[in-house]
C-alpha positions in Angstrom: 7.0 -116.1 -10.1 7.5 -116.7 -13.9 6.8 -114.0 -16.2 4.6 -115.5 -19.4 5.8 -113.6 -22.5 5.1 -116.1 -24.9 3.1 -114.2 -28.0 0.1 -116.1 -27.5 -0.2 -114.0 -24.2 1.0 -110.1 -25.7 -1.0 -110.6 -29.1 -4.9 -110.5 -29.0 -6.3 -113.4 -30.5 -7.2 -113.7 -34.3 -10.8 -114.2 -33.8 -10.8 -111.0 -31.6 -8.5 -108.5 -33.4 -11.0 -109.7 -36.5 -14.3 -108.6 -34.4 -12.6 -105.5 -33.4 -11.6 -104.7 -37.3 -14.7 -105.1 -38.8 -16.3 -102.9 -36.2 -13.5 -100.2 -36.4 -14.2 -99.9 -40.2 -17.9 -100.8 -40.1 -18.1 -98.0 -38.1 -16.1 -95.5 -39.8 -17.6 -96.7 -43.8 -21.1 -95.8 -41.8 -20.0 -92.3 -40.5 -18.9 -91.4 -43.8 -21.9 -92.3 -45.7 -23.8 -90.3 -43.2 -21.5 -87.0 -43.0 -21.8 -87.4 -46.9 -25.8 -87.1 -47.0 -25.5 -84.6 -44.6 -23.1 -82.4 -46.8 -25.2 -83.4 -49.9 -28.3 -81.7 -48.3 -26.6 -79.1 -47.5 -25.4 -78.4 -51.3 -27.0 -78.4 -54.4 -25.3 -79.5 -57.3 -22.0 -80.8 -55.0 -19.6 -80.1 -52.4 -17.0 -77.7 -53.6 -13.8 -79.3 -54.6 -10.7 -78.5 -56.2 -10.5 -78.5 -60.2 -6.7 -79.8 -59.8 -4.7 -81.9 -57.0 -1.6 -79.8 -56.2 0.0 -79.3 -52.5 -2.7 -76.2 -52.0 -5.8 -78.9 -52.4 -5.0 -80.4 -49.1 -8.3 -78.6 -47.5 -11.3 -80.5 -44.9 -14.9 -79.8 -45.0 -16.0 -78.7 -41.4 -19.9 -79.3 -40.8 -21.5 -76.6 -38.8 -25.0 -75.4 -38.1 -26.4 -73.6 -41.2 -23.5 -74.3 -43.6 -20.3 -76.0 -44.8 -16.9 -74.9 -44.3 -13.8 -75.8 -46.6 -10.5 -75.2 -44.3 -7.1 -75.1 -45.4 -4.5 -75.8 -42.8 -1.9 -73.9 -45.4 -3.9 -70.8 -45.5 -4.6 -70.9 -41.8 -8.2 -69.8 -43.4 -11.4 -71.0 -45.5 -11.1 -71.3 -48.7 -15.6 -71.2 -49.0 -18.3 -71.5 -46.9 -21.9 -72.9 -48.7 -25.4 -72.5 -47.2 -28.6 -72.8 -48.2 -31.5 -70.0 -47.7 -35.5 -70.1 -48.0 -37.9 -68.0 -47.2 -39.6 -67.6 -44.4 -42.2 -65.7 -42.9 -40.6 -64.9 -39.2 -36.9 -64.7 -38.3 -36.2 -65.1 -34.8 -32.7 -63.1 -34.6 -31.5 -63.5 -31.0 -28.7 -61.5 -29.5 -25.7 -61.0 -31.5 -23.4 -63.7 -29.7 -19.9 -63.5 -28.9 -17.1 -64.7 -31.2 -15.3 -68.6 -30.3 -12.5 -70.2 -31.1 -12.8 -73.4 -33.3 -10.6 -76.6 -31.7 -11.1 -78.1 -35.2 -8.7 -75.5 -37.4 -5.4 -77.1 -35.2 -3.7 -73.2 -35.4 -4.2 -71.4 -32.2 -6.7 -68.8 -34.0 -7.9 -67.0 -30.9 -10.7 -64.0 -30.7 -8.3 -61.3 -30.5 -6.0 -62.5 -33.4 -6.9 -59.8 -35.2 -6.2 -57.0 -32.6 -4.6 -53.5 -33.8 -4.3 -55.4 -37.6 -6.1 -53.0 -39.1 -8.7 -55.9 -40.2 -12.4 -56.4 -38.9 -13.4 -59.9 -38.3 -15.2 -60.6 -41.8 -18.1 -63.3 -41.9 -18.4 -65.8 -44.7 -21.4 -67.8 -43.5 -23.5 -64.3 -42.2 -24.7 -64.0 -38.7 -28.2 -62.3 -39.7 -28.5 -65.2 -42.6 -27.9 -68.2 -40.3 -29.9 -66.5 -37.4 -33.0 -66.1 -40.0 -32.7 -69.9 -41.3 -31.5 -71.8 -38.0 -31.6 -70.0 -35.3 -29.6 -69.5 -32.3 -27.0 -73.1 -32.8 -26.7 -71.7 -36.5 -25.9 -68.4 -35.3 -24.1 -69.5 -32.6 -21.6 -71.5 -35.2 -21.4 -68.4 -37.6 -19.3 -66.9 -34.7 -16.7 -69.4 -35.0 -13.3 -67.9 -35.6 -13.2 -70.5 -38.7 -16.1 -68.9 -40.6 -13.8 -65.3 -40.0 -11.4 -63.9 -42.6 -9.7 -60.4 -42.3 -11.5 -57.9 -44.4 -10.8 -54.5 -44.3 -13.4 -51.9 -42.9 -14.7 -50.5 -46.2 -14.9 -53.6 -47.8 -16.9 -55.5 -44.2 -19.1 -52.6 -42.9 -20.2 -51.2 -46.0 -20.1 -53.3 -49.8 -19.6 -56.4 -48.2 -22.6 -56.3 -45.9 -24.7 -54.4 -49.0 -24.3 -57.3 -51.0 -25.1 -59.4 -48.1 -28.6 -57.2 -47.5 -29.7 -57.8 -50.7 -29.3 -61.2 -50.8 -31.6 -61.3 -47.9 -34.0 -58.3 -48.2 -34.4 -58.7 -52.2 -33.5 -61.8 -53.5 -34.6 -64.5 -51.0 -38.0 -63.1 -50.9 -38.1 -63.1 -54.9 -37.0 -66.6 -55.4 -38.1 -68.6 -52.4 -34.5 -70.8 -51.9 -31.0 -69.7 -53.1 -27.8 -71.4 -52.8 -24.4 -69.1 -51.8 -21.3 -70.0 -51.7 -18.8 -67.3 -50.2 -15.0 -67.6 -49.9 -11.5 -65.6 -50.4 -9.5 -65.1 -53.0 -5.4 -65.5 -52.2 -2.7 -64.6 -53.4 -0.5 -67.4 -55.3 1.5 -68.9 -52.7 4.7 -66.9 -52.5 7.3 -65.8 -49.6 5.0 -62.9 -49.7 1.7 -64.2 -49.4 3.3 -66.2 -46.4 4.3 -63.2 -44.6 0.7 -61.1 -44.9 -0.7 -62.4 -42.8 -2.6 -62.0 -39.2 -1.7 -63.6 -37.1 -1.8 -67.7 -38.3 -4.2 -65.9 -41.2 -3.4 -65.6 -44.4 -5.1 -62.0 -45.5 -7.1 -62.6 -48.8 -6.7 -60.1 -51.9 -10.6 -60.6 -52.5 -13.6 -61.8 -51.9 -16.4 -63.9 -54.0 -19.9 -64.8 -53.3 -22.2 -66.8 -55.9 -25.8 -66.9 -55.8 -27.9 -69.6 -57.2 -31.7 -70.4 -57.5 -31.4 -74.2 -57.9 -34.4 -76.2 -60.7 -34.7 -77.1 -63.4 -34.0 -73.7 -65.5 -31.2 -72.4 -62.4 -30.4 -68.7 -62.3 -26.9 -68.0 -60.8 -24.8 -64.6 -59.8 -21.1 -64.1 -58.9 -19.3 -61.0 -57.7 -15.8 -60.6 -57.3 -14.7 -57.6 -54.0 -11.1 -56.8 -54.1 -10.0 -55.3 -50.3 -9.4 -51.6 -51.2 -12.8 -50.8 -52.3 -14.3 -48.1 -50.8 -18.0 -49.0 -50.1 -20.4 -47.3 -52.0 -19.8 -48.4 -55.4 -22.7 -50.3 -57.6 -22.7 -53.6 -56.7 -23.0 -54.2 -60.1 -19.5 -53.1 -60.8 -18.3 -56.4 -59.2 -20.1 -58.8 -61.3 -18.1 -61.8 -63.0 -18.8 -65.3 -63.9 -18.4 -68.7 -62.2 -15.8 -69.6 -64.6 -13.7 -66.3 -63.5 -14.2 -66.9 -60.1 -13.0 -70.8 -60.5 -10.2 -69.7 -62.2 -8.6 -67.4 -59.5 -9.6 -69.8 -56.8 -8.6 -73.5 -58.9 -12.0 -74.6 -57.2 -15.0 -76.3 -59.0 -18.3 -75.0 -58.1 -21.0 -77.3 -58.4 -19.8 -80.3 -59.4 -22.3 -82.3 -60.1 -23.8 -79.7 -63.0 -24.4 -82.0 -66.0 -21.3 -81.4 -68.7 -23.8 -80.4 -71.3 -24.5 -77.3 -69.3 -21.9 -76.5 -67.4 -20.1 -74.5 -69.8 -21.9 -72.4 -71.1 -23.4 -71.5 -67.6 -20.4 -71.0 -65.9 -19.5 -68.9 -68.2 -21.6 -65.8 -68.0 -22.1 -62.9 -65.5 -25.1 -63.2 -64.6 -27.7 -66.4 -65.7 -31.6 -65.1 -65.6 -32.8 -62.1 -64.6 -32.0 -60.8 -61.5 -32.8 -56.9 -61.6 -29.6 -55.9 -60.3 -29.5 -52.9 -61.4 -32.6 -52.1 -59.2 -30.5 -53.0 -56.2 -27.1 -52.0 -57.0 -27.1 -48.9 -55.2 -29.2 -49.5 -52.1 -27.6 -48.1 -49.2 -26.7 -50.5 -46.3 -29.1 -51.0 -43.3 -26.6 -49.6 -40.9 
């Protein structure tokens, strides 16, 4: 028996390596249109992205329940989770649920990473926040190792989770719909910054959260947490602008804010009037 290896035999044939193309890209062009209008209703304004290419930008948006995720395989960490809140009359808070590794960072990040570090497990997207606005799969996916940073205990249990309150207690029932965006602040990558670390995880110097009220005439606040704080100060104290925050991160919040605007709204703490002094000092819930 004769062994046909004549190309016509090892190669597939024009007509179906064409069929087989156009369906491989059709059907890749079609998932990215729709993982883009999911991530665009998901965001107002834009998708976080970097100001500047540079060897730090290399970063994937994970899609979860609730909110987005930017990842960066260099940090072994986020670099900022968006979500969007509105109000609503009930929230149906189930159990808190346990914490789960995410397949989808590629570093084995496990549940126990952060074991004797000194570090709690620090939300970005919050588990009472996508509880309240999607329920058990939202919560569920706030509990993924991904949305976790190291924050020391001070900084998690006490002003972190203050700030976190009155975004939820105060706020949300004020304006109706707010859009946050949370994330770390690093270090400048150094032989330092890649030794402080837990684990895989890059420990962050600080934390930022900015909170918009999207329309026509947007209101927007940003705070700036270093780790060492120690819990009860104002949150008022922490207060910066966009343009401060973009500047220490090299990210570009809300991209698609017309030019005309951008500049000078970026570029003071605190745009409309939020009464924050009113809530500066509120102790936390627990």
């Amino acid at each position: 028996m004769s062994l046909d290896l004549s190309l016509s035999r090892v190669l597939p044939r024009p007509r179906h390596f064409l069929i087989t193309l156009v369906m491989v890209v059709g059907g890749a062009l079609l998932w990215h249109s729709t993982e883009q209008g999911y991530r665009d209703r998901m965001s107002w304004m834009g998708v976080t992205e970097w100001n500047e290419p540079g060897v730090l930008a290399f970063s994937r948006v994970l899609r979860n329940d609730g909110y987005l995720l930017g990842w960066s395989d260099i940090r072994v960490g986020a670099l900022w989770s968006s979500y969007e809140l509105t109000a609503v009359n009930e929230r149906n808070i189930g159990p808190r649920p346990s914490f789960q590794g995410d397949w989808r960072t590629l570093w084995p990040i496990s549940t126990s990473s952060y074991s004797g570090s000194g570090y709690d497990r620090g939300h970005l997207a919050p588990n009472y926040a996508m509880a309240s606005m999607g329920g058990v799969d939202a919560q569920r996916d706030s509990f993924l190792m991904s949305n976790m940073l190291p924050q020391k205990p001070n900084l998690n249990r006490q002003l972190w989770q203050r700030l976190e309150e009155v975004v939820m207690d105060r706020f949300l029932p004020r304006f109706g719909q707010l859009q946050v965006i949370t994330g770390p602040i690093y270090a400048e990558l150094s032989v330092a910054s890649l030794l402080d670390r837990v684990g895989f995880v890059e420990v962050p110097d600080a934390f930022y959260k900015i909170i918009v009220v999207p329309g026509d005439t947007p209101r927007a606040l940003a705070f700036i947490m270093p780790q060492d704080v120690s819990g009860d100060e104002p949150l008022d104290r922490f207060l910066v602008s966009i343009d401060e925050v973009e500047a220490r991160t090299g990210l570009n919040f809300l991209p698609r804010l017309s030019a005309s605007a951008a500049p000078a709204w970026e570029a003071s703490a605190g745009v409309g009037n939020w009464q924050l002094s009113q809530v500066a000092n509120l102790p936390g819930r627990f």
